[in-house]
C-alpha positions in Angstrom: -43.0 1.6 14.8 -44.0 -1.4 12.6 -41.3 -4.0 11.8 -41.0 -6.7 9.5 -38.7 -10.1 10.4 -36.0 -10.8 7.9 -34.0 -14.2 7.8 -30.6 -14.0 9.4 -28.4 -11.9 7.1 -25.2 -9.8 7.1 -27.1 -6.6 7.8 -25.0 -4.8 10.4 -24.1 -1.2 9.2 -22.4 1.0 9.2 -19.1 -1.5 8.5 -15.2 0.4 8.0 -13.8 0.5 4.6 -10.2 -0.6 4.5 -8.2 -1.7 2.3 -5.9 -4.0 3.3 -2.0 -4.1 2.0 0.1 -7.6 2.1 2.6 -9.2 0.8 5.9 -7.7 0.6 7.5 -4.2 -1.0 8.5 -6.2 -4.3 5.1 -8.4 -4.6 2.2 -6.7 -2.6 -1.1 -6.5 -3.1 -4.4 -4.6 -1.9 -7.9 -6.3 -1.3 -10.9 -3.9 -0.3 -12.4 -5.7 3.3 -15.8 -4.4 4.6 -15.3 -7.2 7.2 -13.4 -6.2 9.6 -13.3 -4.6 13.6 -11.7 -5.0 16.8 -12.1 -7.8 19.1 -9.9 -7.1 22.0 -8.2 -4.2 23.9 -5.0 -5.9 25.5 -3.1 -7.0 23.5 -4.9 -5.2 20.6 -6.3 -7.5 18.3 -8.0 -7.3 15.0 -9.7 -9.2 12.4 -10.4 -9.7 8.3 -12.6 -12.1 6.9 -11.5 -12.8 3.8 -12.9 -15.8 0.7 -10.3 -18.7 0.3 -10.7 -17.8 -3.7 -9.4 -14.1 -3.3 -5.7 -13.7 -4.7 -4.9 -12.1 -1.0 -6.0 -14.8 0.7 -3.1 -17.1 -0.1 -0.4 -14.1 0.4 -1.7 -13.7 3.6 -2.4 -16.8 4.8 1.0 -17.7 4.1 2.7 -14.6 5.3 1.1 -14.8 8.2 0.9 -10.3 7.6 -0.9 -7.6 6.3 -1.9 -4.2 6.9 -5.0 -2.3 7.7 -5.0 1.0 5.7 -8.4 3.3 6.8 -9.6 4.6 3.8 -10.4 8.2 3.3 -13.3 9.6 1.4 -11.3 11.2 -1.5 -10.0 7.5 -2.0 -13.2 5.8 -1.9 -13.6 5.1 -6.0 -9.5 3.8 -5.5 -11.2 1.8 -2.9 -14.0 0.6 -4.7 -11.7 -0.3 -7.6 -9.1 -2.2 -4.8 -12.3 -4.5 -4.3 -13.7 -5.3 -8.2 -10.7 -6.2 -9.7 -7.9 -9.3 -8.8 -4.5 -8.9 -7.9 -3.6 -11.9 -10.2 -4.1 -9.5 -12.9 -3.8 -6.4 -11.8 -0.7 -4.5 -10.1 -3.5 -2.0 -7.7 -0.8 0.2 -6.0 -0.2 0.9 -9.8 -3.2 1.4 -11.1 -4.4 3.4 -8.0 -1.3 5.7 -7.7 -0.6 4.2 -3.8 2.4 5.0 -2.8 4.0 1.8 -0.7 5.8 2.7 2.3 7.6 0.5 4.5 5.9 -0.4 7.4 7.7 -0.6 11.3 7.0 -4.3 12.1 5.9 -6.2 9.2 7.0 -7.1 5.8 3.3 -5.5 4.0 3.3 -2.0 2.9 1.8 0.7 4.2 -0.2 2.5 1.4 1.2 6.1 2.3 -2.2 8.1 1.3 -4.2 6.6 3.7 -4.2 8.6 7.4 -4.0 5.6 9.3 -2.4 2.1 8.8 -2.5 -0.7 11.1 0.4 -3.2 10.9 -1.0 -6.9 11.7 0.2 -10.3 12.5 -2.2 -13.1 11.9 -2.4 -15.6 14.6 -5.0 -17.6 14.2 -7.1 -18.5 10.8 -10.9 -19.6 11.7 -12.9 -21.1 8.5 -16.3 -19.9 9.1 -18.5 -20.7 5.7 -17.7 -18.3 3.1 -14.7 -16.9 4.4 -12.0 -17.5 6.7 -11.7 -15.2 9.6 -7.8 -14.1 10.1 -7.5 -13.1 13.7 -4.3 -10.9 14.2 -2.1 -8.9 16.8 -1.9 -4.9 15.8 1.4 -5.1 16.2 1.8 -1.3 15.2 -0.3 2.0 14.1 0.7 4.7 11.4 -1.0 8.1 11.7 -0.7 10.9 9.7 0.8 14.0 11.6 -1.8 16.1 10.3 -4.2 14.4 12.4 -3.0 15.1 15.5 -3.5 18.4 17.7 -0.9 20.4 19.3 -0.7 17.9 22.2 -0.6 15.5 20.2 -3.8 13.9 20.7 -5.7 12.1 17.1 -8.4 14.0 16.0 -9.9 11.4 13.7 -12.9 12.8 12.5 -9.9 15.2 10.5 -9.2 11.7 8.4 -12.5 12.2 6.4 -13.1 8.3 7.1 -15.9 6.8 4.6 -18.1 3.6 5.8 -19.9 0.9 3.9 -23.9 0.6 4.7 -25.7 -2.3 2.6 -23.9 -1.9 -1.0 -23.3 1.7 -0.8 -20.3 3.8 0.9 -20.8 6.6 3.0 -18.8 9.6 4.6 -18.7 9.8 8.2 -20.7 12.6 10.0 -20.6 15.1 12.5 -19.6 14.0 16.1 -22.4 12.9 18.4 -20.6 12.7 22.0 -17.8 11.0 23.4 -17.5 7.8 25.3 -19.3 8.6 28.7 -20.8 11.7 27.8 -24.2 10.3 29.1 -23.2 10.2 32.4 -20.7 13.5 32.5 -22.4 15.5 35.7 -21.6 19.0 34.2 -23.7 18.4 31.6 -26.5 17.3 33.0 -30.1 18.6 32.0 -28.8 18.8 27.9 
């Protein structure tokens, strides 16, 4: 297979789209993040890159909050929206219909339509170029009952998850395997 050699660019796909909740129940906001994964197991820990000049930035930087809210693919225009227009001017849960719900451990709300919300606590802010990388404890996890089975176990691929792939979004697909299936002895010879 013939490849050509690009300069170094941001092209690692696919990426989550979240939408990210801070500030508090009177005053929040929500910013649409395509930067974002996990970077440790224990504790958990997360991360957001976000531009200094975002409205967001400031609440969170000096909240020292905010929360991860997974975005599902029936709110992937709200989503969309979250990311084209500015706080300063703009009241999103409003526009958008969210719902806020109080989250467990942190002042941010939760926006309730998402399936799953991680509550965050920044503890260290890293300038890296373009945007500052907020490094946080996942201090807590929401998940919508629906998505778990009778033993309670999460089924995710029941939260209709979307992703972001080089300017365009995407819905998740059908499952593949699961961690270690490779190796699993009783099926051997698939």
């Amino acid at each position: 297979m013939a490849k050509q050699h690009w300069k170094g660019s941001t092209l690692l796909a696919p990426a989550p789209t979240v939408m990210v909740s801070c500030g508090d129940m009177e005053n929040s906001n929500i910013i649409t993040i395509g930067w974002t994964g996990i970077i440790n197991t224990l504790p958990p820990k997360t991360y957001i890159s976000v531009r200094p000049s975002r409205h967001s930035y400031k609440i969170i930087k000096e909240s020292g909050e905010f929360v991860i809210n997974l975005t599902p693919t029936s709110l992937v225009r709200k989503a969309d929206y979250c990311g084209i227009y500015t706080g300063a001017k703009v009241d999103k849960f409003k526009k958008c219909n969210f719902t806020k719900e109080a989250a467990q451990n942190v002042s941010c709300p939760v926006i309730a339509e998402c399936p799953i919300s991680l509550e965050c606590k920044v503890t260290d802010i890293i300038p890296l170029g373009t945007h500052d990388m907020f490094v946080a404890d996942i201090v807590g996890v929401n998940v919508d009952e629906s998505l778990l089975d009778k033993n309670g176990k999460l089924c995710i691929e029941k939260a209709s998850l979307c992703a972001y792939a080089h300017g365009d979004y995407y819905e998740l697909g059908k499952k593949l395997g699961k961690f270690g299936f490779s190796t699993d002895k009783k099926k051997k010879g698939r």
